[in-house]
N, C-alpha and C positions, 0 to 999 in steps of 0.2 A: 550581477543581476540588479538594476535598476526597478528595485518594487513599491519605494518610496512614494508617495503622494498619489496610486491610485487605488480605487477603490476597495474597498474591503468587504467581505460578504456578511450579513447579516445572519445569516446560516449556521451560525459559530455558537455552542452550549460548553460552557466552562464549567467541571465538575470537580476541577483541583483543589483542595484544599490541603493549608498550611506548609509547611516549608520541606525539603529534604527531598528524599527519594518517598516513595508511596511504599505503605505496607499490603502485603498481600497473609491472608491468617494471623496476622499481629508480626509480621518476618519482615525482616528490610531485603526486600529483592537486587541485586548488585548488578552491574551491568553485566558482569560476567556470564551472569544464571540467563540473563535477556540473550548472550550472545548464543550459549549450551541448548536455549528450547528453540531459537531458529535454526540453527544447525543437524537439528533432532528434526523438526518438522522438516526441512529441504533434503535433509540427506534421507531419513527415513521411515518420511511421511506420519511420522508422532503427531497425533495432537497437542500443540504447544499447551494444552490445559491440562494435559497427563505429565507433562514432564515437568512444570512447573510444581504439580501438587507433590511429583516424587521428593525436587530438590527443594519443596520449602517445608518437608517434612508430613505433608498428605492433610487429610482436610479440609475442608471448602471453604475458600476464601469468603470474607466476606466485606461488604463495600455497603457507603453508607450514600446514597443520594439524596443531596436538599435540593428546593426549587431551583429550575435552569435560572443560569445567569449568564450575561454575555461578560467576556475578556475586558478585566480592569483596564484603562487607559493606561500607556505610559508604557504596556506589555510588549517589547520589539519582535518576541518569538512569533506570541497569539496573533499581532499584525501582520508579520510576515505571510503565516499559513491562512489568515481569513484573507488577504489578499492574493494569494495562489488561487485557492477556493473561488475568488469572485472571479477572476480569469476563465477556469473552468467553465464557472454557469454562463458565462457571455460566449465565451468558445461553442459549448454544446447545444445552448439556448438557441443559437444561431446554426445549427447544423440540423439540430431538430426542426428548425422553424421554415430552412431548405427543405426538410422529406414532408411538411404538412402535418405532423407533432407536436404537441406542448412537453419542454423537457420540464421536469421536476425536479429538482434540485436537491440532492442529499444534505442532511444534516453533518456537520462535522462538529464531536465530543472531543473535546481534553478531557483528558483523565489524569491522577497517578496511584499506580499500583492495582486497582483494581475497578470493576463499576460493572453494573447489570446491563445487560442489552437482550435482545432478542432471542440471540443466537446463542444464552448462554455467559455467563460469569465473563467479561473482559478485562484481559491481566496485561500490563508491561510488557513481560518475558514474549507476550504473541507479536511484539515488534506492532505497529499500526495495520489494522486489519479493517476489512469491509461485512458489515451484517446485513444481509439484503435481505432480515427477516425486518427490520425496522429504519432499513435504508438511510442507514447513518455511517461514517468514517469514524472512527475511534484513532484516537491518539495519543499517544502519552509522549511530549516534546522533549524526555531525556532519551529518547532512541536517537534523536539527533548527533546527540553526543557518541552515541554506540556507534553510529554511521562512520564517523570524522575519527576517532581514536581504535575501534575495534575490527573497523570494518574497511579501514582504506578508504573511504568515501566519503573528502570532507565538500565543504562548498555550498551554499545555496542552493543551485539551481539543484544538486543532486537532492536535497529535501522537497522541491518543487516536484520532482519527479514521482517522488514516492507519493505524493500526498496526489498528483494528476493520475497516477495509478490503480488506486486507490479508488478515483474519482471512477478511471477504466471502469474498475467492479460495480459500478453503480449502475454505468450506461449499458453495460451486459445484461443486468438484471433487469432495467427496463424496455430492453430489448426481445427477452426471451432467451435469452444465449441457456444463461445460468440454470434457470428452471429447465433444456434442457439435458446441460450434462449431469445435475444433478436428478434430472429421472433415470438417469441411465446406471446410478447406485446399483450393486446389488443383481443386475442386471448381465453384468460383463465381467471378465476376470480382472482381477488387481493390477493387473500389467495395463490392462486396457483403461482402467480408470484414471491410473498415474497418468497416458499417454492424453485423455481428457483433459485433464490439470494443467498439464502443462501447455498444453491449444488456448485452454481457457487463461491463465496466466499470460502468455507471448501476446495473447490479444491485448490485455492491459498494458502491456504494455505498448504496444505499436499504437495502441489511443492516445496514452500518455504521451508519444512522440507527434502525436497529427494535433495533442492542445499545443505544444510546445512550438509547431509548426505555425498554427492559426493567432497564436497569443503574442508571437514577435511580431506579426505580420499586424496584427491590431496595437501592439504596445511601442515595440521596437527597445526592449526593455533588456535584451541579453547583451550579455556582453563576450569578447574575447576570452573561450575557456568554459566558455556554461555548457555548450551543449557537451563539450568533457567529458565535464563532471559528472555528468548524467550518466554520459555512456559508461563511465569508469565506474559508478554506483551499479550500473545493470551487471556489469560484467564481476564484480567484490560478490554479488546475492546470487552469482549460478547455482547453479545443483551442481556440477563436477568442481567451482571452485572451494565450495563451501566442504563439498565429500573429501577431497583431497587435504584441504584442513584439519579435518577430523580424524579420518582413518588411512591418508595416505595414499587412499586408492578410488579408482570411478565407478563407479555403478549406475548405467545409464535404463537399463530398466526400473532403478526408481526415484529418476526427475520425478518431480512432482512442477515444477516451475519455470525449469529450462535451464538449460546449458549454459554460460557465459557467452560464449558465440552468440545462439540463436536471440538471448534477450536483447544484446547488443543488435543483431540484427532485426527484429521487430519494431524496438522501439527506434531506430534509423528507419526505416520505412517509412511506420508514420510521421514523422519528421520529415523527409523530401517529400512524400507525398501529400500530405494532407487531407489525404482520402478514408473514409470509412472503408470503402471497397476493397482496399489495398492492403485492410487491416484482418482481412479473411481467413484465420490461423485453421479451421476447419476443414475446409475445401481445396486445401495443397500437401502435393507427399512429402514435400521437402519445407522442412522447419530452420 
């Protein structure tokens, strides 16, 4: 992936401070605990901030936030991902600006180990997540490492993905998607919730794959092996690849995310298509 020399997003709030892994309760969280609370949350549906406070010993993290700053110079990681990011906002800025929309642009936080958001205390172990209570991306760039060593998913463009995903959760949210499967809490049986989640998730992804679509076609910036990578990173994050990991066995009544297949197929969708329309994980029986 050729992401060198263009632009980078301004959008970018740097919360990292000093060196090492981030402490969460005063605990050095390991990658391994980051790999144990996605596996909890995909396989069965844990909140990654319940399984976190088990294994760092219980107690509420806490996180220290000083005034925002933007990413030191000289940072290749913080470059990379504010330059995905600006891809994004041009990608979607322009798809909005086709329906007669102004898109808004999410904030994206580095973090390590822990930070305040909207939604709630944001830890490591939750892998990079989206708050559509303060429509920010949260990051912590040693998951990249979890990606490439723990997870089968090394490469660029497969962090591009996650972070264009990501991004997915944000244009849901100014859509209306999000607000409403989450009215629909509470409402329906758990099985029927998971089945939400996972509609909602296969969208993000198929967004993810219609930036990826519009962002070659604007940059010309992939190279032999990117879109892979990507697929190989959808397919390492299934709910039945991550379940059979853990316990050996499937349990498709609790995706919360999707299959290996279906992610792999969503996010190839929006990819050949480039279409919002196409991206409609709601409105078809077959996932």
């Amino acid at each position: 992936m050729r992401w060198e020399g263009n632009r980078e997003s301004d959008n970018v709030e740097d919360r990292r401070s000093g060196g090492g892994g981030g402490l969460i309760g005063g605990r050095s969280i390991g990658i391994g605990t980051v790999v144990v609370a996605l596996i909890g949350w995909g396989v069965f549906g844990i909140n990654p901030l319940t399984t976190i406070g088990v294994l760092s010993g219980g107690g509420a993290p806490q996180a220290q936030q000083g005034p925002a700053q933007r990413p030191p110079e000289g940072d290749r990681q913080a470059a990379f991902v504010s330059t995905v990011l600006a891809s994004t906002e041009d990608v979607w800025g322009q798809i909005f600006q086709q329906g007669g929309a102004r898109y808004q642009a999410p904030k994206l936080v580095l973090f390590r180990g822990a930070t305040p958001t909207a939604c709630g205390t944001g830890q490591s172990a939750m892998g990079p997540f989206y708050c559509p209570g303060d429509h920010k991306v949260y990051l912590d760039m040693d998951f990249f490492d979890t990606m490439s060593r723990q997870l089968g998913a090394p490469g660029e463009f497969a962090r591009a993905y996650v972070v264009a995903h990501e991004v997915g959760h944000h244009v849901q949210t100014l859509l209306g998607t999000t607000g409403k499967v989450d009215g629909m809490r509470g409402r329906v049986s758990q099985r029927e919730q998971n089945t939400l989640s996972v509609r909602l998730e296969l969208q993000a992804d198929c967004y993810a794959g219609l930036w990826a679509h519009h962002s070659q076609q604007a940059r010309n910036w992939l190279d032999a092996g990117d879109i892979e990578s990507a697929i190989n990173a959808a397919q390492q994050i299934g709910d039945d690849t991550l379940q059979r990991k853990q316990t050996g066995a499937v349990r498709p009544d609790a995706f919360t995310h999707g299959s290996s297949a279906q992610r792999v197929r969503w996010f190839t969708q929006g990819y050949k298509t480039g279409s919002v329309q196409s991206c409609d994980t709601f409105n078809t029986s077959s996932l």
